[in-house]
C-alpha positions in Angstrom: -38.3 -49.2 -44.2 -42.0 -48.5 -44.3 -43.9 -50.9 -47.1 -44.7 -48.4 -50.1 -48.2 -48.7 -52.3 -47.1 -47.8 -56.2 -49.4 -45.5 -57.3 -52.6 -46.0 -58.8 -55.0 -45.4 -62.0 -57.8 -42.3 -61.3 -60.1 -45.3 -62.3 -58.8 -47.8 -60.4 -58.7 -44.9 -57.0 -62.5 -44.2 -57.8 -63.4 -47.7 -58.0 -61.7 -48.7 -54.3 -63.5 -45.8 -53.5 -66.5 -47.3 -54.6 -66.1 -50.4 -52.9 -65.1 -48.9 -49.6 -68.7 -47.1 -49.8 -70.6 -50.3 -50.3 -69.0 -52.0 -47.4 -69.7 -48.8 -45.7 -72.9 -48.4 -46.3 -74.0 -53.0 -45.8 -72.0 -52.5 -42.4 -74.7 -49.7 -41.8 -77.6 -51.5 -42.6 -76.7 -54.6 -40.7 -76.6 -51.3 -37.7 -72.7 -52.5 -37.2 -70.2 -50.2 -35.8 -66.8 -50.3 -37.5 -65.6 -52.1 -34.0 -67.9 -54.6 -34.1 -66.8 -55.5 -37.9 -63.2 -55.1 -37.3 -63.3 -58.0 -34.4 -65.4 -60.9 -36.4 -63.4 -59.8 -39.1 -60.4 -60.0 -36.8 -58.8 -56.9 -38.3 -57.6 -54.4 -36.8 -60.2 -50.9 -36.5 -57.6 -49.2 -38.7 -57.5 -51.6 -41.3 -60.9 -52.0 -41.5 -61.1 -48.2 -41.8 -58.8 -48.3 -44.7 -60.7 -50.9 -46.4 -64.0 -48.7 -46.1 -62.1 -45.5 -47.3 -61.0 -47.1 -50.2 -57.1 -47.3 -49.5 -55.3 -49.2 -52.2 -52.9 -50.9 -49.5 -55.5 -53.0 -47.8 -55.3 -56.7 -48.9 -57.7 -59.2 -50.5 -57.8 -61.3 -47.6 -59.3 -58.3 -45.2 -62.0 -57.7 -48.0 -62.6 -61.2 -48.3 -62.8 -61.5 -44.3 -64.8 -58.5 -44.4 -67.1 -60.0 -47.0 -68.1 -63.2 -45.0 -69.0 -61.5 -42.2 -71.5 -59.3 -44.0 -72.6 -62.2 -45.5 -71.4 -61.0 -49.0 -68.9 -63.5 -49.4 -71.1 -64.7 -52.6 -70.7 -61.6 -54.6 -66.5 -62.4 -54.9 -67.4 -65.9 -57.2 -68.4 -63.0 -59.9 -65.4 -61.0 -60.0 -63.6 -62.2 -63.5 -65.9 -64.8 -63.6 -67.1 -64.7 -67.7 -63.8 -63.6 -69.0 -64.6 -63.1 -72.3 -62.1 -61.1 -73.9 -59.8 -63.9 -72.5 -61.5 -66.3 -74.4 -61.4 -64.6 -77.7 -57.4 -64.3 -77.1 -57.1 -67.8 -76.5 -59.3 -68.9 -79.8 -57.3 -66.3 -81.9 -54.0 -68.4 -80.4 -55.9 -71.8 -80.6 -56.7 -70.8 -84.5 -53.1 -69.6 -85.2 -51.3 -72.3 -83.8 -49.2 -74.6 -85.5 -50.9 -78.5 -85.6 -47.6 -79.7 -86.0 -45.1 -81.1 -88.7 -46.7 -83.4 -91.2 -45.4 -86.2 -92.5 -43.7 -86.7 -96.4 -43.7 -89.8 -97.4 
């Protein structure tokens, strides 16, 4: 049975889209064809194809792969990196937390 992809937010379609139009368009200026990519990438041409038309099934390993060999491996340590709203969350919990039992003497 065929592996199925659930579906997928407008925003989060438009955003893969995105991405798949950046590593387009660094493959192009580094005057790579998608064959070239797909072999130090050590994907396969269809994959790599998927990953460039922003299809929601490719995986984080082929971007990452992807990445390196465009030499934009770098740009992945920002992804999530300041999560602030995390933060906040975990102060509010911090701050609401119970310190404990005391002690009655």
């Amino acid at each position: 049975m065929p592996k199925r992809t659930p579906p997928i937010f407008p925003a989060t379609s438009r955003q893969l889209a995105l991405l798949g139009e950046r590593l387009r368009a660094a493959r192009l200026r580094r005057r790579m064809t998608q064959a070239a990519l797909a072999t130090r990438a050590d994907v396969s041409l269809p994959t790599l194809r998927k990953l460039e038309q922003g299809e929601p099934s490719s995986s984080l390993a082929t971007l990452l792969r992807t990445l390196q060999v465009l030499g934009l491996d770098q740009d992945i340590e920002l992804l999530a990196k300041d999560d602030e709203v995390g933060r906040r969350l975990q102060d509010i919990h911090q701050v609401g937390a119970p310190r404990g039992r005391s002690r009655t003497s």
